[in-house]
C-alpha positions, 0 to 999 in steps of 0.5 A: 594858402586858403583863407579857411586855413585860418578859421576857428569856433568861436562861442558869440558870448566869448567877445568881450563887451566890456574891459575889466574894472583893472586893466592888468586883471585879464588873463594871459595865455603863454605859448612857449615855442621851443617845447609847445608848453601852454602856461596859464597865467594873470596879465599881472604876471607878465614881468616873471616871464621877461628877462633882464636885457629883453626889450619891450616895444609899445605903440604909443598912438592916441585913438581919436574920436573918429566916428562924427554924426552929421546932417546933409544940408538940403533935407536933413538926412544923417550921415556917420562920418568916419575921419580916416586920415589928414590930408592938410590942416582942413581936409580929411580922407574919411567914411561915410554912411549912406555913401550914396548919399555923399556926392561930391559938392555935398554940404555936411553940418556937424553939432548945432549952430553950423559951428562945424561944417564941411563940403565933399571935395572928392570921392577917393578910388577906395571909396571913400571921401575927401572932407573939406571942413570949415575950421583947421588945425587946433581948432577942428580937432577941438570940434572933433574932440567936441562932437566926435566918438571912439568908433569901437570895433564892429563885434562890440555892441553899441554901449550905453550912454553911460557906458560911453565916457568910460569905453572911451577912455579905456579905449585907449593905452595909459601911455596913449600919445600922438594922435591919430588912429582909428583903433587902439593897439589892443594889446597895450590895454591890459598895461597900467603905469604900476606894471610898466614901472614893475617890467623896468624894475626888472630890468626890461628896457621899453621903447616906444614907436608910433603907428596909427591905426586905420579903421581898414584893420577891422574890414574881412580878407575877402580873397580866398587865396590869401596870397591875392589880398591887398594890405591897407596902409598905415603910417609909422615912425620910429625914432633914432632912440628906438632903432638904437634901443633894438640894435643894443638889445640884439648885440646884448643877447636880449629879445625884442619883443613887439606889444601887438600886431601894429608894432610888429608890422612897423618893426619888419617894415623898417629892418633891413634883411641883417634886422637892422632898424632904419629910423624915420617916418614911413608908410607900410603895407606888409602883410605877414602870413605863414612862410614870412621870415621875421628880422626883428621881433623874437617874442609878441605880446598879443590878443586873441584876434578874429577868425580869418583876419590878417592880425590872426594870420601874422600870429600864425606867422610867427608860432606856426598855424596849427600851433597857435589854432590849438592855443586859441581852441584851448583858451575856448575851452577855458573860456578866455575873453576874445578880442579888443577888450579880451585877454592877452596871449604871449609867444615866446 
């Protein structure tokens, strides 16, 4: 398939900038398969189109304040560092920028005082770099926490410094957990502890698996063939509790459904061909687009994503291209909010 099979038009003033004051008062856009109805409805409205027996799955991954400025020491210049993963409790794959700037033997200075610092250890075959910081464990994430920022995607402008301290805690989930993304589980944003205790008044169960999110998902399909595109790695775990709750949703006849594209992918990569859920700790690439045969997920809560991104392809995957492209030129239409902090679509 060609990467401009999945490309739309999409009017710049559409990207939402900034979240709604309530997180549930976005719109929701239902796709219904079987009939190809369109249903035009509030985010609040959610519980009316869940069953008793349906299993809702979150990402309970925490966002961290993975973007850092920094100072190459000699000379002063500025270099924004972009933490990636740990690599052992004071190494950190991460970004930079200038990387050419960033030689291995590099000395980087964080903040005033020198109170964090780290030397560039490695140049990693992706292009990025190997940190090695000068505190550890609860002590450097509290220096992250300090001096480091949400780095929110790339099509959102950068806020206001009043702005900041609220984008960056609605840049996260109210059931935000274990730490270590790079990017929040949009779809989880519109969720507020009301509507979850509503969805489970319902008789919904919800479970809860984890998958951190790397900065990769933001980088553009560069291959025209899209069969030829490598998909990033990241890391998942799911519990036993979690692979129970989805085998006790199937044998009562309800449906699994993923809250966005991160769970989905951790979901299929764990199921078996029977759709049976192995627990445990993994790392996944699978990338799913059009012709891939899905074991777990029978319903997806999602946002509206990116013209020719990998999160668009795997939608296109489960509702069928030309079905979901209709669905997303109907909500330009209806001038629905796009991306992170945008409205929310459900394919059931």
């Amino acid at each position: 398939m060609l990467l401009s099979d999945f490309d739309y038009v999409l009017p710049e003033e559409l990207i939402a900038q900034y979240p709604l004051e309530e997180r549930d008062r976005s719109r929701l856009l239902v796709l219904e398969r079987a009939d190809n109805r369109l249903h035009h409805v509030g985010f609040s409205d959610l519980p009316a189109w869940l069953n008793p027996n349906d299993l809702l799955v979150f990402n309970d991954t925490r966002v961290i304040p993975a973007r850092l400025w920094a100072k190459r020491l000699p000379g002063g210049g500025k270099t924004e560092v972009l933490l990636l993963h740990p690599i052992s409790d004071n190494e950190w794959e991460v970004l930079v920028r200038p990387g050419r700037k960033v030689r291995t033997g590099q000395k980087l200075v964080f903040g005033g005082e020198k109170r964090l610092t780290a030397e560039t250890v490695a140049r990693t075959p992706a292009g990025g770099r190997v940190l090695r910081f000068n505190r550890q464990g609860e002590e450097l994430r509290a220096c992250f926490d300090e001096l480091g920022e949400v780095p929110l995607p790339p099509y959102i402008k950068e806020p206001a410094a009043a702005e900041r301290v609220r984008m960056r805690e609605r840049y996260q989930t109210v059931y935000a957990r274990i730490e270590g993304s790079a990017a929040a589980p949009t779809a989880g944003l519109h969720f507020t502890p009301d509507l979850l205790a509503a969805v489970r008044a319902r008789g919904v169960r919800t479970a809860f698996l984890t998958l951190h999110i790397g900065l990769d998902t933001f980088r553009p399909v560069k291959t025209e063939q899209i069969e030829e595109h490598k998909m990033h790695s990241e890391e998942f775990r799911i519990s036993p509790e979690v692979a129970e709750a989805v085998a006790e949703t199937r044998r009562a006849g309800g449906r699994v459904i993923a809250v966005g594209t991160t769970v989905t992918r951790a979901l299929e990569s764990a199921a078996g061909e029977n759709g049976e859920i192995a627990a445990g700790t993994g790392r996944t690439e699978l990338f799913i687009y059009p012709g891939y045969r899905f074991k777990v997920v029978d319903a997806l809560l999602t946002n509206f994503h990116l013209p020719r991104s990998t999160l668009l392809m795997l939608v296109c995957a489960f509702a069928g291209r030309e079905r979901v492209l209709a669905a997303y030129e109907e909500a330009v239409r209806r001038r629905y909010r796009f991306f992170s902090f945008g409205d929310a679509m459900l394919i059931v």
